[in-house]
N, C-alpha and C positions, 0 to 999 in steps of 0.2 A: 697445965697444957696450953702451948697457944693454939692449939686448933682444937676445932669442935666437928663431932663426926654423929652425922645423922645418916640412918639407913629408913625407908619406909616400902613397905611392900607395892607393886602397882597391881590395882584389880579392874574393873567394869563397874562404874556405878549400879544403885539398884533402884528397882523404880519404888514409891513411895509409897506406904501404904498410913493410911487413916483409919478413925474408929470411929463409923456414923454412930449420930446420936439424934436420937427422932423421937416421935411419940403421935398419939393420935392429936386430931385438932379439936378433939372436946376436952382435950387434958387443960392444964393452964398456960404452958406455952404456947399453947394455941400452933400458930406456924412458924414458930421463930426457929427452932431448930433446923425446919425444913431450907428454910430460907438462905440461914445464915451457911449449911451446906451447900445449896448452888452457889453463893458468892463466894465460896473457897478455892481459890484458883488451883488446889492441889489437885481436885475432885473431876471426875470424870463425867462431861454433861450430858445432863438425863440417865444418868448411874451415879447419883451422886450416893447411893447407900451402898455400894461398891466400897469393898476396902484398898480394892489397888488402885493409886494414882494414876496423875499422868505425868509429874516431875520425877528425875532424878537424883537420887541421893548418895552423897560422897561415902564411901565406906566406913562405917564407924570403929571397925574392929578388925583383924590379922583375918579372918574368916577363915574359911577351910579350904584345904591344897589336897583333890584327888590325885590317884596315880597316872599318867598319861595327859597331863592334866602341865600350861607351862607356866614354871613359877619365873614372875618381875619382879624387879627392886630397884628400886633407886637411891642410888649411893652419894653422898654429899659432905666434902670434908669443907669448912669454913673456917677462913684465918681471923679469929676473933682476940687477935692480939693489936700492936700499931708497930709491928716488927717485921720485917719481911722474914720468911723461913723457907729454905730452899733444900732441893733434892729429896720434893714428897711422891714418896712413895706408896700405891693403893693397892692393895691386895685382896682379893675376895676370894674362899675356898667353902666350898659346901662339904662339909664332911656326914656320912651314912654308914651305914654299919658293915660296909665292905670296902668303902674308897672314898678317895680324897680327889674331889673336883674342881680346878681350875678355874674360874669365873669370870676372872679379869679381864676386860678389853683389851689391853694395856699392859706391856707388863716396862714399857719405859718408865721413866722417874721424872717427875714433873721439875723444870731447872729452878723457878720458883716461885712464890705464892705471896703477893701483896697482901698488904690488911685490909680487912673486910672483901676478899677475892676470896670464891671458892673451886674446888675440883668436883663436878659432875660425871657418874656413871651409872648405865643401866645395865643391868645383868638378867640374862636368860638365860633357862634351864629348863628341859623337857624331862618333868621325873620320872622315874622308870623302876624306883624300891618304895614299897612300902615301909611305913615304921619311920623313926626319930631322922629329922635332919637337923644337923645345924649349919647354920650360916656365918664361920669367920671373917669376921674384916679387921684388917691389922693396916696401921700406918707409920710408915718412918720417915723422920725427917731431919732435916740441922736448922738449930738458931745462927743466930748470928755470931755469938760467941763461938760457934762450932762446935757446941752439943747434940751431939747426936740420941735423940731423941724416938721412943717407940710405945706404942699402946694399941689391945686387943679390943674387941668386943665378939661377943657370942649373943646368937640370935637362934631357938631352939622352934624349931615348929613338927607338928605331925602331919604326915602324908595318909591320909585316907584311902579305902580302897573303894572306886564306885559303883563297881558290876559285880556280881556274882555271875557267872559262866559254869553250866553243867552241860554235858557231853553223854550222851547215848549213843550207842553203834548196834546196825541191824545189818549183818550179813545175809544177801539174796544167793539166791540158790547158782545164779547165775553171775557169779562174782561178781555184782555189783555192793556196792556201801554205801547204804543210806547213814547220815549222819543229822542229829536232833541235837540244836543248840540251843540250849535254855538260858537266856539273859534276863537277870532281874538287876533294878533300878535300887541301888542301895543307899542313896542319898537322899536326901532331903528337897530337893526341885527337880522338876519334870524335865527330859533329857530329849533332843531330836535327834533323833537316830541318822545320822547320814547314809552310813552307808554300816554292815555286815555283810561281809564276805570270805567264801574260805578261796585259801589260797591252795593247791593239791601238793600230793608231792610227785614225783618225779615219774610215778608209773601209772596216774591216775589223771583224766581228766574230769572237772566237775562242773556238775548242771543244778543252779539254782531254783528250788522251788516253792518259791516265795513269792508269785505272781501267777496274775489268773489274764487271761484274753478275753474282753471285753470291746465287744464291736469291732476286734479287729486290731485294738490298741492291747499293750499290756500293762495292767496295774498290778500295784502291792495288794496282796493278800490283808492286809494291817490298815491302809485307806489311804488319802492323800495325805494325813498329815500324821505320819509317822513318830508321835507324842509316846514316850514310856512313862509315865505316871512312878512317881517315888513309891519302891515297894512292888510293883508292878511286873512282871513274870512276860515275855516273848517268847516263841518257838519259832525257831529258823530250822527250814530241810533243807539238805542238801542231798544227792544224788551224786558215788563217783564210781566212774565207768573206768577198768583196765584199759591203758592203750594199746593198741592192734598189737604192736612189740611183743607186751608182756601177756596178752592176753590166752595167747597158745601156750606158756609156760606156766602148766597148771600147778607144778611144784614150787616155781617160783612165786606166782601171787597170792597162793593161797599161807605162806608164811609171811607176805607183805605187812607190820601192823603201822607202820608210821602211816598217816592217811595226809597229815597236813598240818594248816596252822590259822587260826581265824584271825579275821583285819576287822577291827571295831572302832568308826569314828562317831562321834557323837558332838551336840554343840547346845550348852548349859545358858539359861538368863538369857544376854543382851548377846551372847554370841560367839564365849567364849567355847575353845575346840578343845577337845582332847579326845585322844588315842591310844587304844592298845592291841597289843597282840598277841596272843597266847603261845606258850611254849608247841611243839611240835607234839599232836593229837594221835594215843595211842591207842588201839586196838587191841581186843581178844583173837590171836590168828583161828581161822576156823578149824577143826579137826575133819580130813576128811578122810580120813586112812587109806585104805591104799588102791584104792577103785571107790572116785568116785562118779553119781551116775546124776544125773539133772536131765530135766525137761527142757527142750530149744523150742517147741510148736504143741500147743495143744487148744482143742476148742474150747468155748464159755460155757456154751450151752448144746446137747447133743438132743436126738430122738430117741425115746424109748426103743428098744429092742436095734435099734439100726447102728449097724458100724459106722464107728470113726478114726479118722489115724491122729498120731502123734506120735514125735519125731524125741526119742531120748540122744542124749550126748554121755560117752562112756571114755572116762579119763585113766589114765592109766597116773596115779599120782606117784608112784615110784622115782626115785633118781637114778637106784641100781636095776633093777630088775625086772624082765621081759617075763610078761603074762599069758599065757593060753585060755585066753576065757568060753565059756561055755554058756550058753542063758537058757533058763528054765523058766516057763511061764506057769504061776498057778492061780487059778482062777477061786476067787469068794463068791463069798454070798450075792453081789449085788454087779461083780465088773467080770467078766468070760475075754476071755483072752483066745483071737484068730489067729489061727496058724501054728507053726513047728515048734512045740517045747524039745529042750535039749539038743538045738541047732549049735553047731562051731561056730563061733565069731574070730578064731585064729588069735595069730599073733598080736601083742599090743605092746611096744616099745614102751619103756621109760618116757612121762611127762607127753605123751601123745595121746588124740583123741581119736574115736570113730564117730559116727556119728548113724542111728539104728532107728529107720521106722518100721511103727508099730499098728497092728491094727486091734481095737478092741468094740465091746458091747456093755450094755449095762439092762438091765431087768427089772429096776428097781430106779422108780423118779427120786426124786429129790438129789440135792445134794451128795454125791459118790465120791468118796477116796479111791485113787487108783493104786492098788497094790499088788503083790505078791509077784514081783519081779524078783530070780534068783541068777545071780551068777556065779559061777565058780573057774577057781583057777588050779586045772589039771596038774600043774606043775608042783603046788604045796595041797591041793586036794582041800585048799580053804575055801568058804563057801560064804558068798556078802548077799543079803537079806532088804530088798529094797521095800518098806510101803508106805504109806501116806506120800507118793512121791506127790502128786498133787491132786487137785477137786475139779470138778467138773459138776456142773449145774442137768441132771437129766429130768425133758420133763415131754409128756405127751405129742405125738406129730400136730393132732390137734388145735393142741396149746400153742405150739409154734407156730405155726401156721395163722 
């Protein structure tokens, strides 16, 4: 061949690390060891038993390519003939195990290439598959003679994955969805988290809660220097509220399960970035059958024997069908329910709500479930069964006071 084709990867030097070697000063080297560590310009002064430097070291190996994560090369054909060769051509194709990616700055033909002249290129690529890639670079050219002239090279590396990402979903009683994102650090060095955040989808606004108000300012729950330690396990909440739109459409959000999609940037060593974002975040829709009923108001803490109100909200989850509901209140052991059992509540439209206060007591301190809410609908003679709708803390006037 008269030309010669070098590819090398580009990465971030890494800082340098040493293996102190020391001893007491009644051993026989007495202080030389000590000594001969401070005059090591590698060593960090006054830590010189510290293994990490202060110099930078050139890469010594292909190292490792996470996902999200952007791979550099630089590409280099050199005419190591004494013939000029013209119409070179440089081509770079990353190939993965769904497709074939384009690489090349350039895809004109260089007119021609003196001896000892070479053709430089850098190529970027944001990976986005896990698993085998390889890196082709092919080059054509003519001698002088007018031999047209060609040769491959194949360059094979693995893309690593760096996060683990686990998802929990907690449906509130009050369409709201909390979401728990568990990020562990699956690599090898410590990762600075820039930023986590979800992004909602389309019927949902979302309220991060991942910072606390302090003095008035707010900071990360995690601290000011947001370090995940290789191995190392995060929990991010999130909070997403129905927008007003969809919020009265109780048939509609309660089969909503797409919630959204998390944005993870994070920044490795000396500074390199990388990025990911998770496919779109699914949900278990809730089952609420066909009435259902939630709390909108109720107190923390009550007095013994003394009424309190709270405000229920009664949905009609139907699409087709118009309900005459009826409500029965039965009283237990510990909660007495004020005023008219088996009152009419009337009509209730498909996907509409009422909204019903209530008055109740309690007999018994501590902790109370409030139960035995019945309604029924005249129309199928079917009968829904409300209890542990929620707690309530009851405890002495006393006490309160």
């Amino acid at each position: 061949y008269f030309l010669i084709f070098t590819v090398m990867r580009l990465t971030k030097p890494t800082l340098f690390t040493n293996i102190p070697v020391t001893c007491e000063e009644r051993d026989l080297p007495g202080n030389l060891f000590n000594q001969l560590m401070k005059d090591d310009p590698s060593t960090v002064k006054g830590a010189e038993n510290l293994m990490l430097g202060e110099m930078l070291t050139l890469p010594q190996n292909f190292g490792n390519i996470f996902l999200g994560e952007t791979f550099s090369s630089y590409i280099s054909v050199h005419n190591d003939s004494n013939q000029v060769v013209k119409d070179i051509l440089v081509k770079a194709d990353l190939q993965t195990s769904s497709q074939r990616l384009n690489l090349s700055a350039s895809s004109a033909a260089v007119a021609e290439l003196k001896p000892d002249c070479c053709i430089d290129d850098v190529i970027h690529h944001e990976v986005k598959e896990i698993g085998t890639h390889i890196l082709v670079c092919a080059v054509s050219y003519t001698t002088q003679t007018g031999e047209k002239m060609y040769f491959r090279k194949f360059f094979k590396f693995q893309v690593l994955k760096p996060l683990d990402v686990k998802t929990k979903f907690y449906n509130a009683e009050t369409d709201e969805v909390f979401l728990e994102a568990q990020i562990q650090n699956i690599t090898t060095s410590p990762m600075f988290m820039e930023k986590v955040s979800l992004e909602p989808s389309m019927m949902y606004n979302v309220a991060e809660l991942n910072t606390v108000d302090t003095a008035g300012e707010s900071e990360s729950t995690f601290g000011s220097r947001t370090y995940l330690q290789p191995m190392d396990t995060r929990q991010y909440l999130y909070c997403l509220k129905p927008k007003q739109e969809f919020a009265e459409k109780a048939g509609v959000i309660k089969g909503v399960t797409v919630i959204g999609k998390l944005d993870i940037v994070w920044k490795t060593n000396l500074g390199e970035r990388g990025r990911l974002q998770t496919s779109q975040l699914q949900r278990m829709a809730p089952g609420y059958g066909d009435v259902r009923l939630s709390l909108e108001t109720i107190p923390d803490t009550v007095n013994l024997e003394e009424p309190f109100d709270i405000t229920c909200k009664i949905t009609n989850c139907s699409s087709e069908r118009t309900m005459d509901l009826v409500l029965e209140m039965c009283n237990t052991n510990s909660i007495h329910w004020c005023g008219v059992s088996g009152r009419q509540l009337g009509k209730l439209h498909p996907s509409s709500s009422l909204h019903l206060a209530l008055t109740l007591l309690s007999s018994v301190q501590g902790l109370q479930s409030v139960s035995g809410l019945r309604l029924t609908d005249t129309f199928l003679k079917r009968t829904y069964e409300y209890d542990d709708i929620a707690q309530v803390c009851v405890v002495s006037s006393e006490v309160k006071q």
